[in-house]
DRENDO-1510 file (C-alpha; in Angstrom, 1 decimal, always signed):
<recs>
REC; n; res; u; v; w
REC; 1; UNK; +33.1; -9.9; -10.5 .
REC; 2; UNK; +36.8; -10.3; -9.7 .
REC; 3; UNK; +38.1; -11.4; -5.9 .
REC; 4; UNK; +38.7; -7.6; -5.7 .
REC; 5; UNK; +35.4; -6.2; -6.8 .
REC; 6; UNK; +33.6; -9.0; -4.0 .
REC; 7; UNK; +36.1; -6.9; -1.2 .
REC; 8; UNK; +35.0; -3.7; -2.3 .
REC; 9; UNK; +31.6; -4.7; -2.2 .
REC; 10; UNK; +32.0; -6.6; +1.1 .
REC; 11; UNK; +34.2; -3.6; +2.7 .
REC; 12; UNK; +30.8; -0.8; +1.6 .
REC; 13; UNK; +28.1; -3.6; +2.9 .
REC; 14; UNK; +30.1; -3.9; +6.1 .
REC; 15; UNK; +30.4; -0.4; +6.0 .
REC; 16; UNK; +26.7; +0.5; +5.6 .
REC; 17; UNK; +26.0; -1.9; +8.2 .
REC; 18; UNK; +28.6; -0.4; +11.0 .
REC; 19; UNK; +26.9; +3.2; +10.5 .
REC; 20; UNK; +23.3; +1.7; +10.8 .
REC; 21; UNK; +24.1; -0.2; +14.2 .
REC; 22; UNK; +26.2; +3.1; +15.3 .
REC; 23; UNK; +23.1; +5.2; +14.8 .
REC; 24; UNK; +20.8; +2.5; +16.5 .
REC; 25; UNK; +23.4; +3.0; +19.0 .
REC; 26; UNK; +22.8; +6.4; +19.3 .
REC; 27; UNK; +19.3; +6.0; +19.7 .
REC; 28; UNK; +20.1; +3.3; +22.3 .
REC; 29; UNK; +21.8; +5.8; +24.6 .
REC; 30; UNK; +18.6; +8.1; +24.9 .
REC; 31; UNK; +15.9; +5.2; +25.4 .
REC; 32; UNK; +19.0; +4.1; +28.3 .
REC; 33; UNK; +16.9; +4.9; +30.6 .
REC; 34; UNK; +13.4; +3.5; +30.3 .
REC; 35; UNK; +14.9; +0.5; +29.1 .
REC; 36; UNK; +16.6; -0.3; +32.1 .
REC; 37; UNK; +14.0; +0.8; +34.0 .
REC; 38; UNK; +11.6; -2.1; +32.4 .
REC; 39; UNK; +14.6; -4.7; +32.8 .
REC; 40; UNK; +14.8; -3.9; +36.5 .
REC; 41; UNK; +11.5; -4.3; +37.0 .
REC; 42; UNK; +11.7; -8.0; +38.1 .
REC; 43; UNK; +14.1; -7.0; +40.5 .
REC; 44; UNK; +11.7; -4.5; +42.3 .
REC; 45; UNK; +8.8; -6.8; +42.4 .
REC; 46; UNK; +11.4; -9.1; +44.7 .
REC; 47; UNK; +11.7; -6.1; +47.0 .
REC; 48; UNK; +8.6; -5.2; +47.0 .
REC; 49; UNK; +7.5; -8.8; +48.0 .
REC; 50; UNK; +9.3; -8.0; +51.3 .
REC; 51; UNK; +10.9; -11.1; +51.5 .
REC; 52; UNK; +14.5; -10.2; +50.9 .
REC; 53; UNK; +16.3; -7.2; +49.8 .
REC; 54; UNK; +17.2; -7.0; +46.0 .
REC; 55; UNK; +19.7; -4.3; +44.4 .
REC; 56; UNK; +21.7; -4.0; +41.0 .
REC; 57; UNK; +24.9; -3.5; +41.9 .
REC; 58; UNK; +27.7; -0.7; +39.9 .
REC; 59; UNK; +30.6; -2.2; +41.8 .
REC; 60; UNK; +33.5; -0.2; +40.2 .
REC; 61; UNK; +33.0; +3.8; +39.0 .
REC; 62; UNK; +33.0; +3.4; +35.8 .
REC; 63; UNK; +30.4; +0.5; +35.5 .
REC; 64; UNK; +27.2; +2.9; +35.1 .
REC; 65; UNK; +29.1; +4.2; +31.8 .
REC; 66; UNK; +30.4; +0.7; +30.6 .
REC; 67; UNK; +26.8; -0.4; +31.3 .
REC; 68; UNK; +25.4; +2.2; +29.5 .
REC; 69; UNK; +27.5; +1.6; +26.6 .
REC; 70; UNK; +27.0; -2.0; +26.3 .
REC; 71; UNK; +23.1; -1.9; +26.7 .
REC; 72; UNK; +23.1; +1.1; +24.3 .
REC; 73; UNK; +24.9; -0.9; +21.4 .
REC; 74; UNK; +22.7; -3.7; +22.1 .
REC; 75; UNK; +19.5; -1.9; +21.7 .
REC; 76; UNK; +21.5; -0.4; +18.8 .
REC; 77; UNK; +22.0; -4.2; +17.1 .
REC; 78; UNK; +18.3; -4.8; +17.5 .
REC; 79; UNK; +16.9; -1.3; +16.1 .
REC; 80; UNK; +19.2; -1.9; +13.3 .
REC; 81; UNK; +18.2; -5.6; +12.6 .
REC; 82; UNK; +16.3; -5.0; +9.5 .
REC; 83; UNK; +19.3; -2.7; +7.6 .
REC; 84; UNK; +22.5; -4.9; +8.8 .
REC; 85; UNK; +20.2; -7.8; +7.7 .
REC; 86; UNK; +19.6; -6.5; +4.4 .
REC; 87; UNK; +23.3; -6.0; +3.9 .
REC; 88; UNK; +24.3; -9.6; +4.6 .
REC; 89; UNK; +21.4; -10.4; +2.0 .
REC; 90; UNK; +22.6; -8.2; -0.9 .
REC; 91; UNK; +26.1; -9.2; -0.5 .
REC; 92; UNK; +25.0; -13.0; -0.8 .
REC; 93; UNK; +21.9; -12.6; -3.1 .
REC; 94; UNK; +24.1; -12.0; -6.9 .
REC; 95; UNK; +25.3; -15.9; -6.4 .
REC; 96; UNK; +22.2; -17.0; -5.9 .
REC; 97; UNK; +19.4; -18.2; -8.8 .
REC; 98; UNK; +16.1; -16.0; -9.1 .
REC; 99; UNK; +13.9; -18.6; -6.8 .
REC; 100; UNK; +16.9; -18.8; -4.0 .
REC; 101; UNK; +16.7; -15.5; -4.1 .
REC; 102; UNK; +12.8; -15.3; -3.2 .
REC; 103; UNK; +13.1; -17.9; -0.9 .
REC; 104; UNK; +16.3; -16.1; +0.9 .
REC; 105; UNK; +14.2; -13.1; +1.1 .
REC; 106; UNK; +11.1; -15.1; +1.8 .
REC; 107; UNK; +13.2; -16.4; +4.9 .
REC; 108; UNK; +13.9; -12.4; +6.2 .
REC; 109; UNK; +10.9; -11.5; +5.7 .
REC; 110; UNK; +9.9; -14.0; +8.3 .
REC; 111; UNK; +12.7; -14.7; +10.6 .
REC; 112; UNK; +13.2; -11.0; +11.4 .
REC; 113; UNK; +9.5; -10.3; +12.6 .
REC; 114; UNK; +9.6; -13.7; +14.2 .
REC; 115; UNK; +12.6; -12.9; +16.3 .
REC; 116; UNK; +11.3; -10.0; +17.6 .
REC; 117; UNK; +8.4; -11.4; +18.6 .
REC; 118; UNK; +10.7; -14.1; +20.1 .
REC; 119; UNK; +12.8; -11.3; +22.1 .
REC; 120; UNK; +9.2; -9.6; +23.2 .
REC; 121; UNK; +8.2; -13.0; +24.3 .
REC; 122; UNK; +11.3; -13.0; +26.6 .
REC; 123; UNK; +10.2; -9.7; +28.7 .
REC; 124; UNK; +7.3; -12.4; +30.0 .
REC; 125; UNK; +9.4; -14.7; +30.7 .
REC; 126; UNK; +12.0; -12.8; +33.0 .
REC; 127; UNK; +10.4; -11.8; +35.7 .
REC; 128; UNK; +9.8; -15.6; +36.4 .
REC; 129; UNK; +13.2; -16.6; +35.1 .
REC; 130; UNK; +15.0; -14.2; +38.2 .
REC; 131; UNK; +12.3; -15.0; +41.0 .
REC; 132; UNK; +12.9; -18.4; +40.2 .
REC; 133; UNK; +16.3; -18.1; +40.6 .
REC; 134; UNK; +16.9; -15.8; +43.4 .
REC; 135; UNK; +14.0; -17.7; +45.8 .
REC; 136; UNK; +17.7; -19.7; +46.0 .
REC; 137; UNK; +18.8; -17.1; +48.6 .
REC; 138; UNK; +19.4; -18.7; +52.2 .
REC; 139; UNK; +16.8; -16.5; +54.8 .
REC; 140; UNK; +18.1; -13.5; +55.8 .
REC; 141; UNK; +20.4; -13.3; +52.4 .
REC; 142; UNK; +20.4; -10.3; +49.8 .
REC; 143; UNK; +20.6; -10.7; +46.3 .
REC; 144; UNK; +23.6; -7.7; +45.4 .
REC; 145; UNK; +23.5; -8.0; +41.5 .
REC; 146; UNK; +26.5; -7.0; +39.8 .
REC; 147; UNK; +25.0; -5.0; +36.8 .
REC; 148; UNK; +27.4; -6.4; +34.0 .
REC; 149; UNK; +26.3; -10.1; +35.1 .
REC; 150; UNK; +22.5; -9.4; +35.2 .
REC; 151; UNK; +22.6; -7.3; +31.9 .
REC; 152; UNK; +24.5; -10.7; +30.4 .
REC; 153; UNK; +21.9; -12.5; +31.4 .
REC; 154; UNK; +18.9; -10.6; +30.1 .
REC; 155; UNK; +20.5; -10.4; +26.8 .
REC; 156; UNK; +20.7; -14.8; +26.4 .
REC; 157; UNK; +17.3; -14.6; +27.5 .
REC; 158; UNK; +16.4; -12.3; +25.1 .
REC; 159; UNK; +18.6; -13.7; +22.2 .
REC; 160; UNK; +17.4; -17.6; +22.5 .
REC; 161; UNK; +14.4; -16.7; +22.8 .
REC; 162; UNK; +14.5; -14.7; +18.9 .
REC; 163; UNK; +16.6; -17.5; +18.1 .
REC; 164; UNK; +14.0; -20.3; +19.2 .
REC; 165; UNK; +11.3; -18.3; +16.9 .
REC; 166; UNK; +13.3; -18.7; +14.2 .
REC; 167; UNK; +14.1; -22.4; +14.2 .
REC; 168; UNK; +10.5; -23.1; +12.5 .
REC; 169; UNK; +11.6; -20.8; +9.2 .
REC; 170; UNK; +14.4; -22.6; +8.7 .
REC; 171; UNK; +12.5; -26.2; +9.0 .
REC; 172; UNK; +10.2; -24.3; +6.4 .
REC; 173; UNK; +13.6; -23.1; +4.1 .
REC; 174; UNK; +15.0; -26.5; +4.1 .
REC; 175; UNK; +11.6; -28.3; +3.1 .
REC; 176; UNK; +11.7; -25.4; +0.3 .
REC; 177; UNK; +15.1; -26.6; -1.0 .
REC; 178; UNK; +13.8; -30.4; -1.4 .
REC; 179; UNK; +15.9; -31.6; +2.3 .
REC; 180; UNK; +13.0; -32.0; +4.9 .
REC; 181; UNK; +9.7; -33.2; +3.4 .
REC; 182; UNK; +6.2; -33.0; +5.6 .
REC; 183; UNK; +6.1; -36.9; +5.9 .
REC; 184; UNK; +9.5; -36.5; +7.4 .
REC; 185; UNK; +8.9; -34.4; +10.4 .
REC; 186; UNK; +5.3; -35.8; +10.7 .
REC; 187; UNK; +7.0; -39.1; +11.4 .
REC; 188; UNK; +9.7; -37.5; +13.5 .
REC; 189; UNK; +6.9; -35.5; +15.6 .
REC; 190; UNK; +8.0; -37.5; +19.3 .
REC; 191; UNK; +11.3; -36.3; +18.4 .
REC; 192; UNK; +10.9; -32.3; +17.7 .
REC; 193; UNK; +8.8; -32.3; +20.8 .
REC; 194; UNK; +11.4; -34.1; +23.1 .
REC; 195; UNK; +14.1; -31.1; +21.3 .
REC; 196; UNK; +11.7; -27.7; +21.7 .
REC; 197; UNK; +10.6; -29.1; +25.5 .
REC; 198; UNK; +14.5; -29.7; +26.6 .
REC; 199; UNK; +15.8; -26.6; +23.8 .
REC; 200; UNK; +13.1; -24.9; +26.2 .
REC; 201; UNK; +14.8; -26.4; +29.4 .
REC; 202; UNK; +18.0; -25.5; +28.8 .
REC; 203; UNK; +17.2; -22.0; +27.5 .
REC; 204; UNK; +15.5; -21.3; +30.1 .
REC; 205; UNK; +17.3; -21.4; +33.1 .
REC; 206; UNK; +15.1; -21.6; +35.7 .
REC; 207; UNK; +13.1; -24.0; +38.1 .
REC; 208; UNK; +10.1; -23.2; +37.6 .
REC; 209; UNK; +7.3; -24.6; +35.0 .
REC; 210; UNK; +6.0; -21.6; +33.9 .
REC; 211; UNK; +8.6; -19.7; +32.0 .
REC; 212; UNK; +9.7; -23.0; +30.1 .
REC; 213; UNK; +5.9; -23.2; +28.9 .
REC; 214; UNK; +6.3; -19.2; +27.8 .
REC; 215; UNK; +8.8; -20.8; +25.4 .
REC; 216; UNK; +7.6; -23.7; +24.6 .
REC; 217; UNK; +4.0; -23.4; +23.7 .
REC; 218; UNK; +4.7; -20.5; +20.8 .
REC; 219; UNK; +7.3; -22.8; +19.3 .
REC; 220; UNK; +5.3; -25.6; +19.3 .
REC; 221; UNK; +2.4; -23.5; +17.8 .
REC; 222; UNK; +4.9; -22.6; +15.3 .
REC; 223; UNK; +6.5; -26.0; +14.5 .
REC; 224; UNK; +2.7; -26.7; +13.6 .
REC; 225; UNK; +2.1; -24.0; +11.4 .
REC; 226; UNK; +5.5; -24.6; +9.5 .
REC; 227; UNK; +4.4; -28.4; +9.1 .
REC; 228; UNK; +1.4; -27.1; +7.7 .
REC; 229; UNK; +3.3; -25.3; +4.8 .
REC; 230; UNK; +5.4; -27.9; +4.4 .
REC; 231; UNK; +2.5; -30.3; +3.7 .
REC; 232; UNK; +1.5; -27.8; +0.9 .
REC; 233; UNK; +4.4; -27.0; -0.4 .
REC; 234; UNK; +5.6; -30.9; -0.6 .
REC; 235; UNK; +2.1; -31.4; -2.7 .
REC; 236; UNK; +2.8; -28.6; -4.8 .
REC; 237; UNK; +6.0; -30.0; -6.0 .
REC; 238; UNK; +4.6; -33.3; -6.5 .
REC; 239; UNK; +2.0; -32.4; -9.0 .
REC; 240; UNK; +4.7; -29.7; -10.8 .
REC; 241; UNK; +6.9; -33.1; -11.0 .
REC; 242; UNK; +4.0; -35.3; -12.2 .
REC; 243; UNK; +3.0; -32.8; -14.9 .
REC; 244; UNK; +6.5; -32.6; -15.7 .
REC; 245; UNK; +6.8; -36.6; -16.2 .
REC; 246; UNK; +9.6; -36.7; -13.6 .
REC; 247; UNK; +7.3; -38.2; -10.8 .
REC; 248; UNK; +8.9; -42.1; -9.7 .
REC; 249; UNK; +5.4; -43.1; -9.3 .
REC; 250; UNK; +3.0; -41.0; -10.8 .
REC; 251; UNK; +0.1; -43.5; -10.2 .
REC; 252; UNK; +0.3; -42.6; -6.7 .
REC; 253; UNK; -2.2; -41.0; -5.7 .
REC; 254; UNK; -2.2; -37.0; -4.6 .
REC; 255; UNK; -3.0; -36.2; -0.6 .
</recs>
């Protein structure tokens, strides 16, 4: 296809993609309300704990509306996840050979239910993450929330914590192309649980114990369980290599 034809192509995909997150968007703006009902919950259990008085704050009069369009178009990006996805996929896949292409779809078919299980995960997490952070206040303070700032920080919690379920699939996608073998990561195990527990620290920025553990025990669980492919997919190749003559040292024994 000429440079011109790859434009086309890229201008319809991006296209395509734009009208999916626009109607996501649109569905965003009706579920406004019960989402930001659920995301203020953390804030009401702090006022209901009677210790100090806890309010989002719309400092300027058009902040409700600017808030409502910025939560709406990122419930819109998420709803549409699976569409804009598949767009970046089909615009990449015609380079690709016929088992990158099963491994690149492989690799969505995973990451994308494994991000929003990581962005679920993150609703568990925040009600920990902002006590933890507001038990700050000096006595007899208030914690006055400017909306834009807490809806910024709900959507990094939210985001890191899809992204931090992902990492695994692509340890997994890398051991597929022949870069990361199961030997290597088993001997590197110290180090990938010294990264998830301070990924998990920084991610998570709070005091407390608990909500780094609400990220990293799944991610550990999943580092495990991507090792575990890894350790069959590295013996797979080995005996397709062996058969094939093209072993170094095909006396060695198979695990």
């Amino acid at each position: 296809m000429p440079v011109v034809g790859h434009l086309i192509e890229l201008r319809n995909r991006l296209l395509v993609a734009a009208i999916a997150i626009a109607l996501g968007a649109v569905a965003g703006w009706f579920l406004y309300d019960p989402v930001l009902d659920i995301l203020q919950e953390p804030i009401r259990g702090i006022r209901a704990s009677g210790d100090r008085t806890a309010e989002i704050n719309f400092a300027g009069v058009a902040s409700p509306f600017d808030l409502k369009i910025k939560l709406s178009f990122f419930i819109g990006i998420f709803l549409s996840c699976p569409i804009w996805l598949y767009e970046v996929w089909a615009f990449i896949v015609p380079g690709l050979t016929k088992k990158e292409k099963l491994y690149s779809l492989g690799f969505l078919g995973a990451a994308i239910p494994l991000f929003l299980a990581g962005s679920t995960m993150a609703f568990f997490a925040l009600p920990n993450a902002v006590k933890a952070l507001t038990s700050f206040t000096p006595a007899g303070g208030t914690n006055i929330i400017p909306a834009q700032d807490y809806l910024s920080f709900v959507m990094v919690i939210i985001v890191v914590f899809g992204l931090a379920f992902v990492l695994p699939v692509l340890m997994v996608g890398l051991n597929m192309m022949g870069i990361l073998s199961a030997g290597r990561i088993q001997k590197s195990w110290r180090v990938i649980v010294m990264i998830v527990f301070l990924f998990a620290a920084i991610a998570t920025p709070t005091p407390d114990a608990m909500s780094m553990f609400f990220l990293v025990i799944p991610m550990m669980t999943l580092f495990c369980a991507a090792w575990v492919i890894c350790v069959f997919s590295d013996r797979r190749r080995k005996k397709r290599l062996i058969a094939q003559g093209l072993w170094v040292d095909p006396d060695e024994p198979i695990d």
